[in-house]
C-alpha positions in Angstrom: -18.2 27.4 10.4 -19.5 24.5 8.2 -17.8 21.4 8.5 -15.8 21.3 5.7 -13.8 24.3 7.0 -13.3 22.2 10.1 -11.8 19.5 8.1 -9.9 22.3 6.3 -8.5 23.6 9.3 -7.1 20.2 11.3 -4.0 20.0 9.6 -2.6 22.9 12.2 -0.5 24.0 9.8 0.2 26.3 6.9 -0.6 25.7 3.9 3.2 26.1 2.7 4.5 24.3 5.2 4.8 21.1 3.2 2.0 18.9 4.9 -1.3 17.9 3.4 -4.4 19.5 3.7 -7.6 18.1 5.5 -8.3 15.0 7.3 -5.2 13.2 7.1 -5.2 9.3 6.7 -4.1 6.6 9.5 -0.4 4.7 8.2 -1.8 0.8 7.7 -0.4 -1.0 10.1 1.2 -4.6 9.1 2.0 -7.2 11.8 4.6 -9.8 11.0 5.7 -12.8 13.0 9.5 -13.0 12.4 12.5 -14.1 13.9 15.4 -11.9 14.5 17.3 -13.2 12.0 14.5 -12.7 9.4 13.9 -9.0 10.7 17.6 -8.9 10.5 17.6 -9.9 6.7 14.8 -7.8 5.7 16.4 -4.6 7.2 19.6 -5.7 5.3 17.2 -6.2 2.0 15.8 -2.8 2.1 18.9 -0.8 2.8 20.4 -2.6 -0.1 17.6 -1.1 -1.8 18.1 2.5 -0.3 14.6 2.4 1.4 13.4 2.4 4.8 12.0 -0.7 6.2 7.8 -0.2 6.7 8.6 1.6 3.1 10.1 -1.8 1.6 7.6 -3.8 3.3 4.6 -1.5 1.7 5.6 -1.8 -1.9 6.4 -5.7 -1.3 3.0 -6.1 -0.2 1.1 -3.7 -3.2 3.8 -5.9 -5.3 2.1 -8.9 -4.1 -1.2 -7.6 -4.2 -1.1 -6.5 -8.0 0.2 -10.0 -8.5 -2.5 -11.9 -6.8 -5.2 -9.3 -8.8 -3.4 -9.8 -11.9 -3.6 -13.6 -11.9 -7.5 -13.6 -11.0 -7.7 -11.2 -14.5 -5.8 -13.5 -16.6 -8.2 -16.8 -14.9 -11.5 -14.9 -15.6 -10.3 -13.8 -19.5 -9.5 -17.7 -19.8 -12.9 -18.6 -17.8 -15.0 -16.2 -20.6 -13.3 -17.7 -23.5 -13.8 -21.1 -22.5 -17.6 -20.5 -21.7 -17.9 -18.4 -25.5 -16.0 -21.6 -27.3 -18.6 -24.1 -25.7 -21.2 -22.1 -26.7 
């Protein structure tokens, strides 16, 4: 048995079963330091918004993420621009 059949194989179960195939992938962990009250709030947030709570927290941070990537885009078009203008 080569070892992609092993990697095949450790789902343990069928293929129709509904679950993925192959090496399956660790859930990122996230540690926040809240209060209760702010735990409280963001549980209240996210059911407002039909969605379980790691769920919420997930697309909040790939939000934040996209943001924070999107902003270094937008600095490093304005960066080349200035340096072809000076030029």
């Amino acid at each position: 048995m080569s070892v992609t059949e092993k990697q095949d194989n450790r789902g343990g179960a069928r293929i129709g079963a509904g679950r993925k195939k192959g090496i399956k992938k660790r859930k990122r962990q996230i540690s926040l330091f809240l209060t209760y009250q702010q735990w409280e709030l963001l549980e209240m947030v996210a059911t407002a918004e039909d969605s379980k709570l790691g769920t919420f927290i997930n697309k909040r941070e790939e939000a934040f993420a996209n943001e924070i990537i999107n902003r270094f885009k937008l600095e490093l078009e304005n960066h080349n621009k200035l340096n072809i203008n000076s030029e």
